[in-house]
C-alpha positions, 0 to 999 in steps of 0.5 A: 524577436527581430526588427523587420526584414525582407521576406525570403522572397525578395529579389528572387528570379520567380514568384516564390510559391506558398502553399499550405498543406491543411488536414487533420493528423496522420495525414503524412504532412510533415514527411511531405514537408520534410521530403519536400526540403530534402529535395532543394538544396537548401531548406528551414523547417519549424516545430512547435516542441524542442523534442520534435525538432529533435526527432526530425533533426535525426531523420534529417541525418539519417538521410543526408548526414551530420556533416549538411543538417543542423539543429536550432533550439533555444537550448541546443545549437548543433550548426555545421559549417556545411550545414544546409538543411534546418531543423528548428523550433519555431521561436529560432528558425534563423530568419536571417539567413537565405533558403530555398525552402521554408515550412513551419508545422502545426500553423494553426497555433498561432492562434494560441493566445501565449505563443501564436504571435510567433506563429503569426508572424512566420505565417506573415514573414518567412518565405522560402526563395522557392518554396513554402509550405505552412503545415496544420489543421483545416481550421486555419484555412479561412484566416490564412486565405485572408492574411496570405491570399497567393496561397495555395491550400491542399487539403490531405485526407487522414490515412486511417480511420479514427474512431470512438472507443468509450471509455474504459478502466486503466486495467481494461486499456488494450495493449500500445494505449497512451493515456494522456493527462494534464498535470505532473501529479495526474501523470505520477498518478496513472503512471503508478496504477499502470505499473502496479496492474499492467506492469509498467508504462513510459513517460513522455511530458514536456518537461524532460529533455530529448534524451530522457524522452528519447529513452522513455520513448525506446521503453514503448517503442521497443515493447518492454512496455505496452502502454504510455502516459503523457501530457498533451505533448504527444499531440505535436507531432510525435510518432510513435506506434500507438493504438489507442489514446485514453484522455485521463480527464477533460481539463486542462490548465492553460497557464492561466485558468484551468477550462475544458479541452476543445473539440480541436485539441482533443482531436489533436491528442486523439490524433496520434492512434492509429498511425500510418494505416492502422486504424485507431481509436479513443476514450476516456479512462480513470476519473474521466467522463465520457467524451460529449456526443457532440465532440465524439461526432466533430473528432471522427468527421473532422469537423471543426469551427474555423479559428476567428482570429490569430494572436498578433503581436508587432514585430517591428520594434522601435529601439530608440528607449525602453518605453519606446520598446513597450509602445512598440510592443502594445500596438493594436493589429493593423488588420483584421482577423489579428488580435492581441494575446496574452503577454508574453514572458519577455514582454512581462520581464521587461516591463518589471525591469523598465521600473528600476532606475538603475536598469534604465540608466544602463538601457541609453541608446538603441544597442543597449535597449536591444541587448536589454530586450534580448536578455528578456527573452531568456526563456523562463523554463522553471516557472517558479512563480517568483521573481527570480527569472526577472531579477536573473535578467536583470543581473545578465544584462548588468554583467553585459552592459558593465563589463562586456561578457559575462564572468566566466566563474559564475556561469560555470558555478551556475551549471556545476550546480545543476549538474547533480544527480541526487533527488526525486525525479521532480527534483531532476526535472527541476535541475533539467529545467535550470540547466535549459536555461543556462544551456540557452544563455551559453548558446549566445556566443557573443555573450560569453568569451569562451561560448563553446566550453560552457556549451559543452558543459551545459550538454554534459550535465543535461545528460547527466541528469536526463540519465538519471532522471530516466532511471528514476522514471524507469525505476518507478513507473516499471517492473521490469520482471512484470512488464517483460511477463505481461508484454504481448507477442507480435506476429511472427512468421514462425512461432517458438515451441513453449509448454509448462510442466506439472512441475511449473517449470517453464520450458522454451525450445528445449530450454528452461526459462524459469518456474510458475509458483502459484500464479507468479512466474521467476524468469531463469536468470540464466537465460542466454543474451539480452535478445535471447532473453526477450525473444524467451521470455515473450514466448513463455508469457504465450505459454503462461496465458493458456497455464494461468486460466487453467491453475485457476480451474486447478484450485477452484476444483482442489480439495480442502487438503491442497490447502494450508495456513502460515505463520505469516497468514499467507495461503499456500496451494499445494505448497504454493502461496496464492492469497494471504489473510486480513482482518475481517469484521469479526475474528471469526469471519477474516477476509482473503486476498489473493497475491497480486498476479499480474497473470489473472484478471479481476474476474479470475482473483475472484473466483481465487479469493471465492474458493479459498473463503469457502475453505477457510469458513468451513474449517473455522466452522468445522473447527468451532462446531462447539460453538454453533451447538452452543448457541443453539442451545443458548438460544432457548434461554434468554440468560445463556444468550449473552454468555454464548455471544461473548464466546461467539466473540472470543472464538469460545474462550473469554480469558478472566474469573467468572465469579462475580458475574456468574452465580451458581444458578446460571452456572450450572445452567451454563454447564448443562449446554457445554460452557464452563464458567471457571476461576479462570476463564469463561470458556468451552472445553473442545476449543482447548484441543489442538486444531481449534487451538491453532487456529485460535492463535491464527485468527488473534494473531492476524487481530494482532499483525503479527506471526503466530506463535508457536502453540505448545503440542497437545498432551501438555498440561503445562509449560514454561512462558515461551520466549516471544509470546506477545501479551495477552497471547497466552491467557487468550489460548487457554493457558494460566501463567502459574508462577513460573510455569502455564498451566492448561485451563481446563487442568487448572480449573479442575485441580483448583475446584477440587482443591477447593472444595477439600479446603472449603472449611478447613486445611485439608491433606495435600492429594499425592497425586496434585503435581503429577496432574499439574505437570510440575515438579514438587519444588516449584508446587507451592508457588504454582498453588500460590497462583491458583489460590492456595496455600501449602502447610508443610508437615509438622515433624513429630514430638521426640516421644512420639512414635509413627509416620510423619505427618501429611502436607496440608493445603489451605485456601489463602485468606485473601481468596476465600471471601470474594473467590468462592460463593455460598451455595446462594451466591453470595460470598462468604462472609458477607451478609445483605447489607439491609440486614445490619450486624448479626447480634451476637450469642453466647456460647452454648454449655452443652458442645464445644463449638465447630468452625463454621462452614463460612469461616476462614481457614485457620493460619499456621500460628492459629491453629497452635491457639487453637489446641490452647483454647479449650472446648468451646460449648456446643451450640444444638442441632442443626439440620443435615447439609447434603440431604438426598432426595430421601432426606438421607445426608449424602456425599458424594467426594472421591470415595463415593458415598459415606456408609451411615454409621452404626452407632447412629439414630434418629436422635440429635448427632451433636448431644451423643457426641463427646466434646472435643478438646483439639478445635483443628480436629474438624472434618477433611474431605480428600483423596485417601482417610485421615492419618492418626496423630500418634500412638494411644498410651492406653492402648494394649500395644503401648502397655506391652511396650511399657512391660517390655521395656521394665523387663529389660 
């Protein structure tokens, strides 16, 4: 602030003349403001923002030169000594100096409780020695009519129409929108979604520097994107060429409270569609509501309530001491229709530094206590909410006070150490912030002995930064390749001739600017100079509109055979990946999800995810047809019913033995409608062909997120562990880990229920043909029967008197697996017994037989069976009826060779009281593929004698 001085009329030759163009936006007042000063010789203009003053400093230039305009902020001072015209912020026009013309913009702030006593004061002080001109809104006309009564008012109609649009979503805003927020967060936010939908977007908030809003300000302006988002700073005047504004909420927070937008401010911010002639237009988008009716009607009329009372605070300060100072400063208005505001940051700052004694010992005497009051009004831009910015003050005019300037080593470690470039963009802004600061102490040239180098260190690391801070926008909030694809044309005189061919190549003018796959496209990188490259590429998105809708019809009347499954559960169409898999509800019902495109519309990704769920249903359905024919049989039984479900869920294989839960009833209830309830698996046999195989191990690998493995070809019957296969992977696709190699289940499952039933009772002779049907080598049989549950008895070799072929392999049921593994015709295990019964008594052994093994006893082990030949007969124990009777009540048995013929020499009498004892217990029955070899020659018999006499002979 200044002590009073004398207004700019004073001691002219004529009255000077103030005049006050009032309207509502884009009605052409700053250009006239700015034409206006041009044409006098000598001129100030004063704007609410740093960046706007920045924006019409270059205008200024570009019309009358570097050598004759200046530029006044709190941060930048560029001031020719030639300089005649200004372009200032409101807070540093220089009042001291002597000009034609005068205007300060957007007047109506000063009724903002923060910075409208500003405002106030330049509408009560500054006047031009010829003209002044206070530029805004039609709501300040009847305050500024009282307080400025020699003014005259000039009410400008708006150039274009404004009008209300609804709201809308962010994927629906048209093209040159800007959305407008009140936070940092809410800016990232829809900055985010543009970029991930529309392609990208500029960002324009107060915080950044000139330069960083400049260059993000080029990204709109030369449509590399089509749409803006930023904070209500866009409602002071910034121009830009903007069709649609969409308010992102309804709210602001006004550095005290948060409270709704008014009529006016809202009108404010909509204001900036439709510039020059264009008409525009507003809404609301993302979480917003819809804007009131009542707001709509007062922002299309411009229609406002008038302002009651302008924010004041007294600008002639009493400097005798620091209370004095204060006093000042909280003295009520003198009129009305003024009104004291919010306190501001420099009244704030002194009153916590008049509470330090050592302050007001330095503070003695007018000129101390205007240094101190000027050190206060270092503006706080880093708003830390601490006390950080006062203590800086205090340190300042410390350093002032005690040795005259400030210590040159500290200020430049003070900006050295904002001139970094690493972080997050609110990192850099930050950094921004702080340099702002230290640019605005560098530019008090009678506070530094060499103002002028810190200066320029203070611009240095201000560009710096705002490079970097533009980069880390960009890099963010823009994809470069989506927004150039999704940017639309302007009109042009004569338009370039584009096409796609059926190969998806890209052709523009004779020249390939790159290739469509599925519905993305990769721009040619060789594609000329920049200019070329964008003219191109504007023209092969017009030809890539029409293509797109048209690939959609494409694949939506494609056959089945166009598509295909990946590894990485992408969807190719015609080779071409379009959509990818995820996991459904169930494994059998996965869900599709087309690739973003920033090419196709929601409408269209549906209709795509449509048509790829039909295919990928009907070929599971196809796939798993055993499934549907299962549960319709099952659904006839209430005991099938579970079974079928858990199939239903596991996609018709359930990986685990099955015989404790499954008795021989309910299995062969299941085996009549196609499950099988195996050692291994509960499963059905069809899923074990290839087709249903693969996509099995798609649908549990895309359960699993991972790749699919790679399933074995069909015709294997086994394979070694495939390295890479991730846990569970192989059981769950139907495969036994053995030993050192996997079985198929459904070999597996054969092999060991007819090895099962050959050593239901005893040891029986190894079949010749089990390792071909398993797939495996003979050296590695015992371990793979080892995992099946059986186990291999080598052949025994033959006493050195003994003359013949060697003796068969025999297999044998393990111990441990013969009880709980295999069940009584019954279900129950053999072995055990119902456990109300007690213990079997025991009973002596019968004279008349040797005793058998019983059909539920363990197999005998090797060593067994040698004391068992020792142990002599056992009695027989009687009768007993036939096992496998016929329907007759004829025995059957139906093993390899079919049924057994009846013996001759049998009748109706007890088989047991005919029969011989036997004196070898291992001599029990065993039911295989080919008969029983002989243990070795018979002595008595006629060919052994003979071989007796020839031997006398000799």
């Amino acid at each position: 602030m200044r002590d009073p001085a004398p207004t700019f009329a004073s001691g002219s030759m004529f009255p000077a003349r103030v005049k006050a163009v009032l309207g509502p936006t884009n009605t052409g007042k700053t250009h006239l403001a700015i034409t206006r000063m041009l044409a006098h010789a000598s001129g100030i203009i004063g704007f609410p923002l740093r960046l706007l003053a920045r924006e019409n400093y270059d205008r200024m230039v570009a019309a009358k030169g570097a050598r004759y305009v200046a530029l006044i902020t709190g941060e930048e001072k560029i001031v020719p000594p030639e300089a005649k015209w200004f372009a200032c912020t409101v807070e540093a026009m220089p009042l001291d100096r002597r000009v034609e013309f005068v205007a300060v913009d957007e007047i109506q702030l000063c009724a903002d409780a923060d910075r409208g006593h500003v405002f106030t004061d330049r509408l009560l002080n500054a006047r031009g020695l010829v003209e002044t001109m206070f530029l805004g809104a039609e709501t300040v006309r009847p305050l500024l009519q009282r307080l400025v009564p020699q003014a005259e008012v000039e009410t400008r109609p708006r150039l274009s129409q404004l009008s209300y649009a609804g709201p809308a979503k962010l994927t629906r805003l048209p093209p040159r929108s800007a959305v407008v927020a009140f936070s940092a967060g809410e800016v990232y936010a829809i900055a985010e979604a543009i970029r991930r939908r529309r392609g990208g977007c500029a960002v324009v908030m107060g915080r950044l520097s000139p330069r960083t809003r400049n260059a993000q300000v080029a990204l709109y302006q030369n449509r590399e994107v089509d749409f803006l988002v930023a904070t209500d700073a866009i409602g002071m005047g910034l121009n830009m060429d903007v069709d649609h504004v969409a308010f992102a909420s309804l709210q602001k927070f006004d550095g005290h409270r948060p409270r709704p937008l008014t009529a006016q401010e809202a009108a404010q911010i909509a204001g900036r569609a439709g510039r020059g002639m264009r008409d525009g237009t507003f809404g609301s988008t993302a979480e917003s509501p819809p804007l009131p009716p009542e707001m709509v009607e007062k922002i299309e009329g411009h229609q406002f309530e008038t302002l009651t009372t302008l924010a004041w605070r007294n600008s002639a300060l009493d400097m005798t001491s620091v209370d004095s100072l204060l006093d000042s400063l909280s003295m009520p208005p003198p009129v009305p229709g003024l009104a004291r505001g919010n306190d501001a940051t420099d009244h704030i700052t002194l009153a916590h530094l008049s509470r330090e004694q050592e302050i007001r010992k330095l503070a003695q005497g007018r000129a101390r206590v205007r240094l101190l009051w000027e050190t206060c009004q270092i503006p706080d831009f880093r708003k830390l909410a601490d006390d950080s910015h006062t203590r800086l003050c205090g340190r300042i005019f410390g350093h002032l006070v005690k040795e005259g300037h400030l210590p040159p080593d500290w200020v430049g470690q003070q900006i050295a150490g904002c001139a970094r470039i690493e972080g997050d963009i609110d990192t850099l802004m930050t950094r921004l912030a702080a340099i702002r600061v230290w640019a605005f102490i560098a530019a008090r040239g009678d506070w530094l002995r060499d103002a002028q180098r810190y200066q320029n260190e203070a611009r240095q690391a201000e560009d710096m930064v705002s490079d970097a801070l533009h980069e880390r926008l960009t890099a963010r909030f823009v994809d470069r390749r989506a927004a150039h694809l999704i940017r639309r044309l302007d009109d042009t005189a004569e338009e370039l001739l584009s096409a796609v061919t059926r190969e998806g190549q890209v052709v523009v003018e004779g020249h390939r600017v790159g290739h469509v796959t599925g519905f993305m496209f990769e721009p040619d990188a060789a594609a000329g100079n920049e200019d070329e490259r964008k003219l191109v590429l504007r023209a092969a998105r017009r030809a890539l509109q029409s293509e797109m809708p048209k690939r959609v019809t494409d694949l939506e009347t494609a056959s089945d055979d166009a598509f295909a499954l990946l590894p990485n559960h992408h969807i190719t169409w015609n080779g071409d990946e379009v959509a990818r898999l995820r996991p459904g509800p169930t494994p059998d019902k996965p869900l599709i999800e087309p690739l973003a495109s920033e090419f196709i519309d929601g409408a269209q990704r549906e209709r795509i995810r449509a048509r790829l769920a039909a295919w990928i249903e009907a070929m599971i359905k196809r796939d798993f047809a055993s499934l549907d024919v299962v549960e319709a049989k099952a659904a006839e039984d209430n005991t099938l019913r579970g079974p079928a479900f858990r199939l239903r869920e596991y996609l018709g294989l359930v990986p685990g033995g099955t015989e404790a839960e499954v008795n021989p009833e309910l299995r062969q209830k299941l085996k009549a409608i196609g499950i099988r309830a195996g050692r291994f698996a509960l499963y059905i046999p069809e899923v074990l062909k290839p087709k249903p195989m693969a996509l099995r191990a798609q649908l549990w690998a895309l359960k699993a997120d991972c790749d699919v493995p790679a399933v074995p070809g069909g015709g294997l019957v086994s394979v070694p562990p495939p390295e890479g296969w991730p846990e569970g992977f192989a059981e769950t696709m139907g495969w036994v880990q053995a030993g050192p190699v996997l079985l198929r289940l459904d070999v597996a499952e054969r092999v060991a229920g007819e090895l099962g039933h050959l050593t239901r009772r005893a040891p029986a002779m190894l079949p010749p043909d089990v390792a071909s049907r398993l797939g495996v080598k003979a050296d590695i049989l015992p371990a793979v029967l080892q995992v099946l549950g059986f186990r291999l008895l080598p052949a025994e070799p033959l006493a050195e008197d003994v003359f013949g072929p060697p003796g068969p392999a025999m297999v044998s049921a393990r111990r441990e697996d013969r009880g709980p593994r295999f069940r009584r015709p019954g279900g129950r295990p053999d072995g055990q017994r119902d456990q109300h019964r007690g213990p079997r008594p025991e009973r002596g052994p019968r004279p008349d037989r040797p005793q058998r093994p019983r059909d539920d006893a363990p197999a005998p082990a090797e060593g067994e069976a040698v004391a068992a030949e020792a142990a002599g007969p056992r009695p027989e124990r009687g009768p007993r009826p036939p096992r496998f009777t016929g329907k007759d009540g004829a025995p059957r048995f139906t093993g390899k060779g079919g049924p057994r013929p009846p013996r001759p020499d049998r009748d109706d009498g007890p088989r047991r009281d005919r029969r011989p004892p036997r004196d070898d217990r291992n001599e029990g029955r065993s039911y295989s593929f080919s008969g029983p070899k002989e243990k070795g020659p018979d002595p008595d018999s006629p060919f052994a004698v003979l071989a007796r006499l020839k031997l006398d002979k000799g």
